[in-house]
N, CA, C and O of each residue as an XYZ file, in Angstrom:
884
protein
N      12.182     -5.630     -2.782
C      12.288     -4.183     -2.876
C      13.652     -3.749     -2.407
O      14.144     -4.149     -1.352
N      14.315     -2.809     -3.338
C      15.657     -2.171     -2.602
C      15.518     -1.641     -1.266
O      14.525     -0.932     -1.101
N      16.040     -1.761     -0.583
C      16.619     -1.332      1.313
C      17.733     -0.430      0.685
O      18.737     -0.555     -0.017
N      16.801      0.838      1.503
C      18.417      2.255      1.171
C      19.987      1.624      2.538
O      20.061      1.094      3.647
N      20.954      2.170      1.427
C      22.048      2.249      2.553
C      21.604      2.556      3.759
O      20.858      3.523      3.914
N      21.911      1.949      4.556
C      22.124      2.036      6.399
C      20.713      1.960      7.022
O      20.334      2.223      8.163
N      19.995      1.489      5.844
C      18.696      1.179      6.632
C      18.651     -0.256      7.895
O      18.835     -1.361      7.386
N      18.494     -0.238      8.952
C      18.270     -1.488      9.300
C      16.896     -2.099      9.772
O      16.138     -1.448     10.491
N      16.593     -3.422      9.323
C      15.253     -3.785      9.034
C      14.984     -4.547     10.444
O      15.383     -5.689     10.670
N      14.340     -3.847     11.243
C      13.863     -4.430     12.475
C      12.335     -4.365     12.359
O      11.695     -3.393     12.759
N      11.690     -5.626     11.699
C       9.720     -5.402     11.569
C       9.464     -5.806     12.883
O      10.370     -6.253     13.586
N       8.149     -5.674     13.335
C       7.236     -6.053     14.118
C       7.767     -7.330     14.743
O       8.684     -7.958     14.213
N       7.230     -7.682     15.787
C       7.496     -9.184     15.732
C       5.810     -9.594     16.350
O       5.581    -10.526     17.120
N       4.891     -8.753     15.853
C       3.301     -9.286     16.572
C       3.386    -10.599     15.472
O       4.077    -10.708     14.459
N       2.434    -11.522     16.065
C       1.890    -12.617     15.255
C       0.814    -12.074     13.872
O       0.316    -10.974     14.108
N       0.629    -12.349     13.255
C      -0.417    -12.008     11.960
C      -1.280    -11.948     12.266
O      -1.665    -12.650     13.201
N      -2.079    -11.057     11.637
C      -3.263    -10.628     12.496
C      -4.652    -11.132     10.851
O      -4.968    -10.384      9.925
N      -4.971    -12.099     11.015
C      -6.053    -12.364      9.743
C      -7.126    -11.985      9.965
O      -7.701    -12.381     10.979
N      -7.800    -11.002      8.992
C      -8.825    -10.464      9.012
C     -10.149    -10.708      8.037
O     -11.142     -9.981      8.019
N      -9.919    -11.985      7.174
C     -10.561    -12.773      6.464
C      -9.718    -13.912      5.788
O      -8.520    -14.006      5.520
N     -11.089    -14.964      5.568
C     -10.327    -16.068      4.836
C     -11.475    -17.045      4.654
O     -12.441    -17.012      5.417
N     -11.381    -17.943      3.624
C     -12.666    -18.709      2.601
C     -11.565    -19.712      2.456
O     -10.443    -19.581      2.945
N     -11.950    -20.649      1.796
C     -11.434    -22.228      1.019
C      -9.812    -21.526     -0.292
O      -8.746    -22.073     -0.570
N     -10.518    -19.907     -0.833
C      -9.273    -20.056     -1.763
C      -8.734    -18.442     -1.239
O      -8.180    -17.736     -2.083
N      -8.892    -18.008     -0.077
C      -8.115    -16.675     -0.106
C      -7.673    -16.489      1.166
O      -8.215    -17.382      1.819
N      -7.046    -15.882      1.829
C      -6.574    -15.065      3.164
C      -6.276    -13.530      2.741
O      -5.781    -13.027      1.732
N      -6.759    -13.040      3.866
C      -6.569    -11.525      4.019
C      -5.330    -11.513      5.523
O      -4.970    -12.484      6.189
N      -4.979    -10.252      5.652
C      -3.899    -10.414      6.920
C      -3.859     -8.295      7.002
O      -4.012     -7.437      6.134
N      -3.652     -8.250      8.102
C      -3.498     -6.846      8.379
C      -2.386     -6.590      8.401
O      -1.961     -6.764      9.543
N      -1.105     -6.015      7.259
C      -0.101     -6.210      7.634
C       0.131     -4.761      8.270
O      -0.536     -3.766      7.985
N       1.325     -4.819      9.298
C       1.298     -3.865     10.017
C       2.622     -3.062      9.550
O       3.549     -3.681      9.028
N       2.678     -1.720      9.746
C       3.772     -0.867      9.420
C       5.340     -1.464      9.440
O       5.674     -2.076     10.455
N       6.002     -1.359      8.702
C       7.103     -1.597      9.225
C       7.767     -3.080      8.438
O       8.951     -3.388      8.296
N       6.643     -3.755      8.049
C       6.874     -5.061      7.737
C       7.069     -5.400      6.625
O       6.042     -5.054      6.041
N       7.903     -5.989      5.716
C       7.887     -6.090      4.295
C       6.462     -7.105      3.578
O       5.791     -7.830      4.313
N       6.296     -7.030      2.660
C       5.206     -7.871      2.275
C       5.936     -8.820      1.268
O       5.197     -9.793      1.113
N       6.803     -8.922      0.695
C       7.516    -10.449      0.544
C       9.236    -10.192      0.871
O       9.700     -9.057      0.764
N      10.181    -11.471      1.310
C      11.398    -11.296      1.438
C      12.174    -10.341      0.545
O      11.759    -10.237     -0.609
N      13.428     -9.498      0.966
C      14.373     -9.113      0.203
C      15.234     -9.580     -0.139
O      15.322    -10.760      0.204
N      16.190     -9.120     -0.846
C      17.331    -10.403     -1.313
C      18.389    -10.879      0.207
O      18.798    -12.027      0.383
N      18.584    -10.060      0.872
C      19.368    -10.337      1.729
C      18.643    -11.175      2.844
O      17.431    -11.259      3.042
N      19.533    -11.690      3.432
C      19.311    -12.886      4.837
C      17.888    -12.013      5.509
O      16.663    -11.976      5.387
N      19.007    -11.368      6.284
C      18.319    -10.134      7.337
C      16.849     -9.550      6.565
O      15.862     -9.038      7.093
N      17.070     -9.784      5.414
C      15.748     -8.964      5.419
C      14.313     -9.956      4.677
O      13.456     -9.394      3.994
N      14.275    -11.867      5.051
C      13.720    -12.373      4.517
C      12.407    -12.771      5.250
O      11.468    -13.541      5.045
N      12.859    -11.718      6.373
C      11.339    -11.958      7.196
C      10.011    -10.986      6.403
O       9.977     -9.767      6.235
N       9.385    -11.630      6.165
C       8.079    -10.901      5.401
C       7.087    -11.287      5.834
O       7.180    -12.169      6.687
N       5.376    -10.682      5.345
C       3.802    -10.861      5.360
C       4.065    -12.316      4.832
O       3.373    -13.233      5.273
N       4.949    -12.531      3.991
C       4.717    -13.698      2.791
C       5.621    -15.101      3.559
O       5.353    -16.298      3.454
N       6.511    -14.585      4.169
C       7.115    -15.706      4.855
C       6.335    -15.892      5.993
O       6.470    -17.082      6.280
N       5.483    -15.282      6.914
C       4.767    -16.127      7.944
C       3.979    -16.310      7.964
O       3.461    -16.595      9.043
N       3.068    -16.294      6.515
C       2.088    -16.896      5.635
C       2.318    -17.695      5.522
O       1.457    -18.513      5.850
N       3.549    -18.220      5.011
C       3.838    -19.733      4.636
C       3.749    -20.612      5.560
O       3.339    -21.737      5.274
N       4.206    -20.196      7.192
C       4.304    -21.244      8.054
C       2.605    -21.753      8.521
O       2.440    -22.857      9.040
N       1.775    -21.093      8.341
C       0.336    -20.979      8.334
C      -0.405    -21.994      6.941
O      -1.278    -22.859      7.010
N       0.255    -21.532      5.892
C      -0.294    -22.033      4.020
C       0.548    -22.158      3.559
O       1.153    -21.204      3.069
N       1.106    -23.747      3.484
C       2.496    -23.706      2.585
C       2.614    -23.544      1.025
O       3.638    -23.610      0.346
N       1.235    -23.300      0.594
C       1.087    -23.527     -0.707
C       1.042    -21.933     -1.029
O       1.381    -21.475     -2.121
N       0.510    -21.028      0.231
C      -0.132    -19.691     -0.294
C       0.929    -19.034     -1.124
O       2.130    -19.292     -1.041
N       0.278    -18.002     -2.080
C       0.871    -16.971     -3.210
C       0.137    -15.432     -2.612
O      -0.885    -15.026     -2.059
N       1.513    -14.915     -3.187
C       1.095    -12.993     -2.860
C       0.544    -12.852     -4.277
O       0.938    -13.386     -5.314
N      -0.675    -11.823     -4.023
C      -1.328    -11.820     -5.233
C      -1.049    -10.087     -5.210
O      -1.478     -9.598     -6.255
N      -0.590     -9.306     -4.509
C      -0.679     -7.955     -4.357
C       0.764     -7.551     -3.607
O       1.353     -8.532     -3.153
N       1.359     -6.389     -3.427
C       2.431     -6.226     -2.399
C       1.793     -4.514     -1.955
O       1.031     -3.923     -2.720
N       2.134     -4.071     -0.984
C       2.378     -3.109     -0.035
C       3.279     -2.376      0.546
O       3.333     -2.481      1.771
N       3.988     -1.680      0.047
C       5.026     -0.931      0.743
C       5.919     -1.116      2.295
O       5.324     -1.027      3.368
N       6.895     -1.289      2.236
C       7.046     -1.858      3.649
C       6.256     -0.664      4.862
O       5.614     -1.206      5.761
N       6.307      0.642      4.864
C       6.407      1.707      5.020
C       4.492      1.571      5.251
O       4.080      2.288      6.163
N       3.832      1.063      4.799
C       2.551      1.022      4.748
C       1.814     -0.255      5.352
O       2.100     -1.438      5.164
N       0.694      0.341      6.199
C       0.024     -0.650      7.021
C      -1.720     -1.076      5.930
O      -2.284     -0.411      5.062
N      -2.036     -2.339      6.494
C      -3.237     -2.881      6.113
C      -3.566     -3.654      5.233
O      -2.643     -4.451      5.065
N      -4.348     -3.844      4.608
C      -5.178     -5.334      4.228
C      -4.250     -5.980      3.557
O      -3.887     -4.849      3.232
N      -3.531     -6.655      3.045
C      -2.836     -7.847      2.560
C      -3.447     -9.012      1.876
O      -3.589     -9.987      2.613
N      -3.864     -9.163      0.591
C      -4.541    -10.702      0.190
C      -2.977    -11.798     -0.318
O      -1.806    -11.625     -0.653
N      -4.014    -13.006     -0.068
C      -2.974    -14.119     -0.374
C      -3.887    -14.940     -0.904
O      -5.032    -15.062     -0.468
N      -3.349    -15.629     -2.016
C      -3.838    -16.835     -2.845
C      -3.620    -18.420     -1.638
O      -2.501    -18.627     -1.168
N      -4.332    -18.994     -1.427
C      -4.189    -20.100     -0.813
C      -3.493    -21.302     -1.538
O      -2.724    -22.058     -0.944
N      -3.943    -21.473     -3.384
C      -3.618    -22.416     -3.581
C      -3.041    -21.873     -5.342
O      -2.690    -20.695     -5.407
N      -2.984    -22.455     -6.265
C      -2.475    -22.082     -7.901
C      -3.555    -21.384     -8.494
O      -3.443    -20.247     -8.955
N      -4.782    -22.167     -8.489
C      -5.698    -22.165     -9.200
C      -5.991    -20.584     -8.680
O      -6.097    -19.703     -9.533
N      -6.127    -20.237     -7.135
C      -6.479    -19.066     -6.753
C      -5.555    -17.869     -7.196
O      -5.963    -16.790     -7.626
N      -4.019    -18.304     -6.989
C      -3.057    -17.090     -7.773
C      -3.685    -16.914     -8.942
O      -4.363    -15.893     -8.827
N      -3.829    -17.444    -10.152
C      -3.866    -17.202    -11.264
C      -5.007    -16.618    -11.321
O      -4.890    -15.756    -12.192
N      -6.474    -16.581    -10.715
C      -8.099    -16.000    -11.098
C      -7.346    -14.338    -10.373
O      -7.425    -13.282    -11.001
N      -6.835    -14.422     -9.339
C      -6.482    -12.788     -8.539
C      -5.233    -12.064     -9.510
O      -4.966    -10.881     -9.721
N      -4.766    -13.017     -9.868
C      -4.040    -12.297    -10.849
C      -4.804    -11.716    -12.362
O      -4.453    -10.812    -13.120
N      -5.626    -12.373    -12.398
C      -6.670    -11.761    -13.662
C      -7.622    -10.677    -13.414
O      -8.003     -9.864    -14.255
N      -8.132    -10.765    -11.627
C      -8.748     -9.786    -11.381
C      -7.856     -8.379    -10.771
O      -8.521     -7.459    -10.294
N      -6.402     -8.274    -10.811
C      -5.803     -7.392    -10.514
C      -5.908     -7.051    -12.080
O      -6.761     -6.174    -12.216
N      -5.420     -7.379    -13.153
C      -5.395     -7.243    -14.119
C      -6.140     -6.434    -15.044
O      -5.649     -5.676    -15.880
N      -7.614     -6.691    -14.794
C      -8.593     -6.678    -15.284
C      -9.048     -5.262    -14.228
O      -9.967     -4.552    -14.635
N      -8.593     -5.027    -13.336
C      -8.891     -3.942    -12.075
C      -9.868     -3.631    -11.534
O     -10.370     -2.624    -11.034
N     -10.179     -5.048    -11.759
C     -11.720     -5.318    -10.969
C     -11.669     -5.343     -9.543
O     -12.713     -5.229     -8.901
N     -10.828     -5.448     -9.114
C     -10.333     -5.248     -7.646
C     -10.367     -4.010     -6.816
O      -9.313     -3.529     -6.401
N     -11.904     -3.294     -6.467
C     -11.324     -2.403     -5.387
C     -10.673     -2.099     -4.258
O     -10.962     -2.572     -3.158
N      -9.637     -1.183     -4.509
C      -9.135     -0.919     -3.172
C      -8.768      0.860     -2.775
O      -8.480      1.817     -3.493
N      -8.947      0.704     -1.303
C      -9.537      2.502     -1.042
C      -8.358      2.505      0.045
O      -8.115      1.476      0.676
N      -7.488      3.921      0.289
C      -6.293      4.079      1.615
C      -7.050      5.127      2.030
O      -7.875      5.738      1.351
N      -6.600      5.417      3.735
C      -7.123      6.156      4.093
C      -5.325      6.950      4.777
O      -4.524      6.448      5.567
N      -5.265      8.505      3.932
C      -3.596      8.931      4.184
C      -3.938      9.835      4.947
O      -5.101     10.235      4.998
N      -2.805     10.397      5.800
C      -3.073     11.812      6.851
C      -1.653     12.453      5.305
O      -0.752     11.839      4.734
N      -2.141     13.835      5.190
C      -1.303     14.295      4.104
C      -1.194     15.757      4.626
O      -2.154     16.093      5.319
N      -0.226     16.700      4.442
C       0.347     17.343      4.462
C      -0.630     19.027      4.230
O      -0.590     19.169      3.008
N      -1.090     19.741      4.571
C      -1.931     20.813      4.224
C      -3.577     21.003      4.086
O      -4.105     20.058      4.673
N      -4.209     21.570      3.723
C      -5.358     21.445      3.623
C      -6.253     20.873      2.148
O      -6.243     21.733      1.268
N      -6.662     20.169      1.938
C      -7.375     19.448      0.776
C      -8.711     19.259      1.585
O      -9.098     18.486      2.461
N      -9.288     20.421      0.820
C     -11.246     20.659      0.853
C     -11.799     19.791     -0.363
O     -12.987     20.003     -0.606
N     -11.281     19.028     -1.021
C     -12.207     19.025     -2.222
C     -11.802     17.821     -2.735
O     -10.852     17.228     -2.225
N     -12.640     17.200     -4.059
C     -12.461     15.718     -3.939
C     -11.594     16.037     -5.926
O     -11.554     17.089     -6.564
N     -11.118     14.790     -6.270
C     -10.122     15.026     -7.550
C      -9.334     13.931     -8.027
O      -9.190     12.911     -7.352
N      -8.870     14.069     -9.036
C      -7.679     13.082     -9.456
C      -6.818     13.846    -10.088
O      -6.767     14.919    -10.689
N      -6.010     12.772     -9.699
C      -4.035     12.945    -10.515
C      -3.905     12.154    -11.335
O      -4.127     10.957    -11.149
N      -3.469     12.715    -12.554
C      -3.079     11.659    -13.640
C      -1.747     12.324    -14.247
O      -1.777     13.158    -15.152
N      -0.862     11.966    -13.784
C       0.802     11.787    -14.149
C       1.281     10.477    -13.990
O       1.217      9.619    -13.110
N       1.789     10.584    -15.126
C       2.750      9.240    -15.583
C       4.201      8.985    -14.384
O       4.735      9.979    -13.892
N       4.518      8.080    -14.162
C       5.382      7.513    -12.858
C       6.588      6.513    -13.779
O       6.489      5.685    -14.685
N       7.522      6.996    -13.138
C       8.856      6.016    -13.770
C       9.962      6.325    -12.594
O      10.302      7.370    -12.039
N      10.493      4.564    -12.423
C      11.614      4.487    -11.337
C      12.898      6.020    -11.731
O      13.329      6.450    -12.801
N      13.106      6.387    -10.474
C      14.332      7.012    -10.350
C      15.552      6.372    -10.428
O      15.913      6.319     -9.253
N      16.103      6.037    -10.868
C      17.163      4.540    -11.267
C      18.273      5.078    -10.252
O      18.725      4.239     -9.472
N      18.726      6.287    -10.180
C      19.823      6.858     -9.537
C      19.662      6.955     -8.249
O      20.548      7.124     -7.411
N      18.254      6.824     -8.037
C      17.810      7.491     -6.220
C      17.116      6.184     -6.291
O      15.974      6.560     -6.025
N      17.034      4.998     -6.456
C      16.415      3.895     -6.223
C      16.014      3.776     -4.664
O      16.937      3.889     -3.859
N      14.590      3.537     -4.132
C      13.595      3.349     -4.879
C      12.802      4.083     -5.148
O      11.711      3.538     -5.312
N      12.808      5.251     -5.301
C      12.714      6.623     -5.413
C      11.487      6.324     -6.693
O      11.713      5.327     -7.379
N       9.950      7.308     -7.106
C       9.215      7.308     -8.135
C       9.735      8.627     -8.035
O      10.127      9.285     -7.071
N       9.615      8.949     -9.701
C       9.470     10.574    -10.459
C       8.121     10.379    -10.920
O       7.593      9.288    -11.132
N       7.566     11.595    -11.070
C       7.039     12.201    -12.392
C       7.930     12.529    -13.525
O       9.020     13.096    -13.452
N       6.973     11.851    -15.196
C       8.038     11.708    -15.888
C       6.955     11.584    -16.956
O       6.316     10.543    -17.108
N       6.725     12.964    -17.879
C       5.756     12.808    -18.826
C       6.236     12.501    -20.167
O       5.460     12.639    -21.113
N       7.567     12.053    -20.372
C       7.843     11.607    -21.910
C       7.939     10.024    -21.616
O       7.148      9.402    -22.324
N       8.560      9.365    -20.917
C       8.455      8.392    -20.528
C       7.724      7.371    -19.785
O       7.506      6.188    -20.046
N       7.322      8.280    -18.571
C       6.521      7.715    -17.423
C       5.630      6.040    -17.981
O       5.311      5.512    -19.046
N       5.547      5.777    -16.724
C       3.773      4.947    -17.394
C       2.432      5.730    -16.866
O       2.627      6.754    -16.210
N       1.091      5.315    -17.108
C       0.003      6.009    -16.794
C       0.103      5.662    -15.605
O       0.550      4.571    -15.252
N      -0.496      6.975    -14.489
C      -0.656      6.233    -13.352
C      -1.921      7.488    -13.010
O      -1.804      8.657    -13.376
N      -3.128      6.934    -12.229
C      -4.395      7.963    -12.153
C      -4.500      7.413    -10.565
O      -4.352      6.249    -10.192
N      -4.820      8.681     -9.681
C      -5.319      8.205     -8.469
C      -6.387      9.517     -7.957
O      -6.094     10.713     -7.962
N      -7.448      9.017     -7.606
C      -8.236      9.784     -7.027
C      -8.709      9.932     -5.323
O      -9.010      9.010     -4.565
N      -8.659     11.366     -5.035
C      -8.359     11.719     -3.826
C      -9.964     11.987     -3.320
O     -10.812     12.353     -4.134
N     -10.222     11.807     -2.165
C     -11.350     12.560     -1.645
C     -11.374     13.243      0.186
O     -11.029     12.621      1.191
N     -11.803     14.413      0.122
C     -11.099     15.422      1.667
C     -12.258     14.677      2.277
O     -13.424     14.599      1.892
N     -11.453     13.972      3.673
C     -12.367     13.396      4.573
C     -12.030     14.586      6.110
O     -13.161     14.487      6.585
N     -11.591     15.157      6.696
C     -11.454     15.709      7.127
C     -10.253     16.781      7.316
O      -9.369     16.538      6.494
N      -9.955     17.849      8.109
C      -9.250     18.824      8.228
C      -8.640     19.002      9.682
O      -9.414     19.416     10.544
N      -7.170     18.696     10.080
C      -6.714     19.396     11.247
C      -6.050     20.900     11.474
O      -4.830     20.832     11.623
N      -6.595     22.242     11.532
C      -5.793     23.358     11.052
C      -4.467     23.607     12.169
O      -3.359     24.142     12.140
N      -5.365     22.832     13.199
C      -3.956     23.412     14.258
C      -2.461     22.624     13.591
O      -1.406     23.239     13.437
N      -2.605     21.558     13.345
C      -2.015     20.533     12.336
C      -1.387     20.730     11.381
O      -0.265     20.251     11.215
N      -2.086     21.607     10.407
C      -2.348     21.220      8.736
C      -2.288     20.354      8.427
O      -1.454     20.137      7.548
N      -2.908     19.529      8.797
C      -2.824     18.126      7.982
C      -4.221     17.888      7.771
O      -5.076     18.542      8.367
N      -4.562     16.757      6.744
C      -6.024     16.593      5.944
C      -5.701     15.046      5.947
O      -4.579     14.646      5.636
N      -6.915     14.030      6.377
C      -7.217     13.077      5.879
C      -7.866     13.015      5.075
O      -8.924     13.644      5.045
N      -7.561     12.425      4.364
C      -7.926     11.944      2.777
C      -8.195     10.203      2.106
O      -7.345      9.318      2.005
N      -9.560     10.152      1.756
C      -9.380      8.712      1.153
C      -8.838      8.522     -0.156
O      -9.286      9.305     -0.994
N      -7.900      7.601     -0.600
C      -7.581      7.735     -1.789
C      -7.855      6.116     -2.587
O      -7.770      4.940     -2.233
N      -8.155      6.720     -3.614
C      -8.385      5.314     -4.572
C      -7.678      5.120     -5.858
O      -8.032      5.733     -6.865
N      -6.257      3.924     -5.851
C      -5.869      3.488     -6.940
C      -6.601      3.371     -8.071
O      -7.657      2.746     -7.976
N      -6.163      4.012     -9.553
C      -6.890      3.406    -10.604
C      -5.977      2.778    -11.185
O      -6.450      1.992    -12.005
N      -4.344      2.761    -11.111
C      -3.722      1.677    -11.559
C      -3.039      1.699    -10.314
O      -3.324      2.263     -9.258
N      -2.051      0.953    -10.651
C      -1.185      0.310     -9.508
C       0.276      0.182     -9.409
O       0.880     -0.833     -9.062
N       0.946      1.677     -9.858
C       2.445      1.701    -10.214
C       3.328      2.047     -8.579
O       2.880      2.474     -7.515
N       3.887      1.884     -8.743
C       5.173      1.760     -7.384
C       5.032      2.988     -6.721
O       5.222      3.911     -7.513
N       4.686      3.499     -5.189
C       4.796      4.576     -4.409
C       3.801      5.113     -5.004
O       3.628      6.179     -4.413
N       3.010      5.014     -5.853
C       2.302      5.550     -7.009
C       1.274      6.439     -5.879
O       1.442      7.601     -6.247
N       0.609      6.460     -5.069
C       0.048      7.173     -3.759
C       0.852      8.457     -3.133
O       0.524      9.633     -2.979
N       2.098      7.694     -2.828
C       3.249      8.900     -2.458
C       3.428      9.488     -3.592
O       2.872     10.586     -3.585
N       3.873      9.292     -4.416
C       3.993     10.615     -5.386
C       3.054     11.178     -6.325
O       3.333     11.761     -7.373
N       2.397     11.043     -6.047
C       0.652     11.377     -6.015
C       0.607     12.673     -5.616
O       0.793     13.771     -6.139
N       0.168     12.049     -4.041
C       0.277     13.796     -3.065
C       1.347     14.329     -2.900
O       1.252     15.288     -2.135
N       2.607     14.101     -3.369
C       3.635     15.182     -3.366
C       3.833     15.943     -4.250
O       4.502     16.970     -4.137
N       3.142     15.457     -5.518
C       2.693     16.254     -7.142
C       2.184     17.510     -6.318
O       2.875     18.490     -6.041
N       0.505     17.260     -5.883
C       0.002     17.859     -5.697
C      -0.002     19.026     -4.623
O      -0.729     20.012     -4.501
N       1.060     18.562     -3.899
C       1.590     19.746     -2.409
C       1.330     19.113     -1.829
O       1.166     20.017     -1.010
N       0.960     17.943     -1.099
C       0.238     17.485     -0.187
C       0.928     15.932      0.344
O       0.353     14.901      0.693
N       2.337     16.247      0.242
C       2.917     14.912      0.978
C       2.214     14.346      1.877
O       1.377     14.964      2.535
N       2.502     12.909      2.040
C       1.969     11.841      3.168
C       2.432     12.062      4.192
O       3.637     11.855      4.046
N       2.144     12.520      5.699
C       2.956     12.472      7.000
C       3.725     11.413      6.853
O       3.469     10.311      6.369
N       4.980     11.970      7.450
C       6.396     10.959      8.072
C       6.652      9.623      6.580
O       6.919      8.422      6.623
N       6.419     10.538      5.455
C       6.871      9.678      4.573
C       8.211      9.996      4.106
O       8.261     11.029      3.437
N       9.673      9.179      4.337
C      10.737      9.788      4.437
C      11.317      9.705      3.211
O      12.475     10.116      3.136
N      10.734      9.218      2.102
C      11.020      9.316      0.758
C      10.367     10.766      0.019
O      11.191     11.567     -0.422
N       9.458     10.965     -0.060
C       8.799     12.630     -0.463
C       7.907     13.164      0.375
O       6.789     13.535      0.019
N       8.366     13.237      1.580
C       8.320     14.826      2.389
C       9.086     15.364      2.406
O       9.999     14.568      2.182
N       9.454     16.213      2.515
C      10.747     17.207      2.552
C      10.587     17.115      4.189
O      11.690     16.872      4.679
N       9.718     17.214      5.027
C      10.107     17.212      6.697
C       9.415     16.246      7.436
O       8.705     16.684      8.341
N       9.453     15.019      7.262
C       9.036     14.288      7.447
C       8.661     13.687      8.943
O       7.831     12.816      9.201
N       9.448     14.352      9.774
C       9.169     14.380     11.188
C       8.968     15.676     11.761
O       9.727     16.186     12.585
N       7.738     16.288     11.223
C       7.635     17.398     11.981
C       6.349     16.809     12.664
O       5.588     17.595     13.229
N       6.086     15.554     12.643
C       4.953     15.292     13.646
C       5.383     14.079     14.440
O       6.357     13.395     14.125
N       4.398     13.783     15.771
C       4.653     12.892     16.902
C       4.574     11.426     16.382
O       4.961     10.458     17.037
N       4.045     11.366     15.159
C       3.458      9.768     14.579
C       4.762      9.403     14.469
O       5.777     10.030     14.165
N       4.470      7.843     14.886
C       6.123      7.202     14.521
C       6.126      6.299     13.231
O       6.939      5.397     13.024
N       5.055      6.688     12.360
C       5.241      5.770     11.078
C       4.392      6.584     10.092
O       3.624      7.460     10.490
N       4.571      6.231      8.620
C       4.071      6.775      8.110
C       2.604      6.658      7.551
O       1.930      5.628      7.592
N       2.206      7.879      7.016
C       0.029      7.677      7.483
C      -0.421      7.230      6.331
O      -1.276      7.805      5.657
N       0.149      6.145      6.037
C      -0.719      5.472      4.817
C      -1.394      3.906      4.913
O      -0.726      2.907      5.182
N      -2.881      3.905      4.633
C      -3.177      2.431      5.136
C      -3.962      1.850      4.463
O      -4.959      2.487      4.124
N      -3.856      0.753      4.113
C      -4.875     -0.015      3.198
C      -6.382     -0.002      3.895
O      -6.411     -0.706      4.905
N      -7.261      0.451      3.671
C      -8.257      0.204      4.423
C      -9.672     -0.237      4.285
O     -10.583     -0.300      5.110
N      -9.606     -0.541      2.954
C     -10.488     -1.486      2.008
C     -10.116     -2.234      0.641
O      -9.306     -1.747     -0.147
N     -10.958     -3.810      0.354
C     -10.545     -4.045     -0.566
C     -11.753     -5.063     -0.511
O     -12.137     -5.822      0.380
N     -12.218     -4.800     -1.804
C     -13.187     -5.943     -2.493
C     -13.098     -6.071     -3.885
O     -12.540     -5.362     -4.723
N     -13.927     -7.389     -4.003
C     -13.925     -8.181     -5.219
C     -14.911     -9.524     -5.468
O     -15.461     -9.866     -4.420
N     -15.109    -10.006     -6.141
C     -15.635    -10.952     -6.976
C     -15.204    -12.043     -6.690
O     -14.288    -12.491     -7.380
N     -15.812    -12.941     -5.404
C     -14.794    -14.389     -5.512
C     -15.181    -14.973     -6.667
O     -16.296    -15.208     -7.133
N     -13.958    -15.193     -7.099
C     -14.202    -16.373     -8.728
C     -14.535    -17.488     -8.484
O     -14.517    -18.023     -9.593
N     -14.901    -18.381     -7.616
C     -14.926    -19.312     -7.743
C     -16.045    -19.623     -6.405
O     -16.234    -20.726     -5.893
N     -16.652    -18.429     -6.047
C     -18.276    -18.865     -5.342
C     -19.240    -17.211     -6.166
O     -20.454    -17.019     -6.231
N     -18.542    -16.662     -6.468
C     -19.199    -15.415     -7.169
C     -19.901    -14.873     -6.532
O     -21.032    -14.482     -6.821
N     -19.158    -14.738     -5.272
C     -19.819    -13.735     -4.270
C     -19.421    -12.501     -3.770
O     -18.190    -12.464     -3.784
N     -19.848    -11.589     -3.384
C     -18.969    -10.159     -3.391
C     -18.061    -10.627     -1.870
O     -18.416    -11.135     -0.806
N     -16.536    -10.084     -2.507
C     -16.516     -9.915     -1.056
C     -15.505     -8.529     -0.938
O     -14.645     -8.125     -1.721
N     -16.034     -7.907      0.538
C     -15.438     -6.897      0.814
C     -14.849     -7.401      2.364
O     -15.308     -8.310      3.055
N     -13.804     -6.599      2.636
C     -12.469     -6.474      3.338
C     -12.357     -4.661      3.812
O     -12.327     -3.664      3.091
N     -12.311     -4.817      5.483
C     -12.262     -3.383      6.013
C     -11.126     -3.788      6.893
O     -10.971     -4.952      7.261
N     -10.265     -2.716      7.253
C      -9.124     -2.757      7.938
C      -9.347     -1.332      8.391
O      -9.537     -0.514      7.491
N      -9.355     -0.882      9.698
C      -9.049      0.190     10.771
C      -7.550      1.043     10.728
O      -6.632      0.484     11.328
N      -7.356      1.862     10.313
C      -6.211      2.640     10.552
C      -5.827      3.149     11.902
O      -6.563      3.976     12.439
N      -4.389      2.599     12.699
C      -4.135      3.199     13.521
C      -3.731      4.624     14.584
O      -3.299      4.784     15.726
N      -4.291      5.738     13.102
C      -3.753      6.780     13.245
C      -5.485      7.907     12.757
O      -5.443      9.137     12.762
């Protein structure tokens, strides 16, 4: 993923925190801050995916996560497993649910369906972009209300899976992500020191025992 000018990449240094794992998968909680595979540069090749490896030298990222974004993380253990998770991302048989703190009040449950295409000039920047865009649908649901705040937690659920595609979601809609410093316009008008977006479920179909499995991760905020 592009690193803006003068960003400097100082992640976590906690140990990995695994929150499931079978014969062909690992789950991992990745935590804010952390990239989920290397960048091109030196400095920035510490990733979810590089201290996976020292753990599974064989493991594959079957999914990525925003550096900027905390929670569930899957990894392929072995080939055979990349390639079935890559069919079930595909196929979008894969649920997965965030739980965001967003910007104003949202009473009511809904979806967004605007098309998403890179900002090439503001890299890594998403637009809305209805001659070009690709499809991108995400549905929101109001889990609670802070008024002293304005802010609303909200669960949200991918129906595809395009870039920031969450963040510019609720900024369509008025309802930026707290302390998201790409589309909030004020992104620190609150005490949180990261931004409120978190993976916080994910299930699926093991292919290869055909058993359900679901994956919960706790948001720190």
């Amino acid at each position: 993923m592009p690193i803006d000018d003068g960003f400097v990449y100082q992640p976590p240094l906690d140990p990995l925190e695994i929150i499931f794992e079978d014969d062909d998968f690992v789950a991992i909680h990745k935590p804010a801050g952390l990239l989920s595979v290397p960048g091109r540069l030196t400095e920035h090749h510490d990733s979810a995916y590089f201290r996976i490896l020292a753990l599974y030298p064989n493991a594959k990222i079957t999914h990525r996560l925003d550096m900027a974004t905390s929670g569930i993380l899957l990894f392929a253990k072995h080939r055979d497993a990349e390639v079935a998770a890559s069919k079930m991302f595909q196929a979008r048989t894969v649920k997965k649910n965030y739980i965001a703190l967003v910007q104003g009040e949202i009473n009511s449950n809904g979806q967004v369906d605007v098309p998403l295409i890179t900002d090439w000039e503001n890299r890594p920047r998403q637009i809305v972009h209805f001659e070009l865009g690709k499809p991108a649908q995400t549905l929101f649901e109001s889990v609670s209300y802070d008024a002293e705040k304005d802010i609303s937690r909200v669960l949200l659920t991918p129906i595809t899976g395009r870039s920031h595609q969450l963040r510019v979601h609720m900024q369509y809609i008025g309802h930026p992500i707290i302390r998201d410093k790409l589309y909030h316009p004020e992104p620190f008008n609150t005490d949180l020191n990261r931004m409120a977006l978190h993976a916080s479920y994910l299930s699926f179909l093991q292919p290869f025992t055909n058993q359900l499995v679901e994956i919960v991760s706790k948001p720190d905020f």
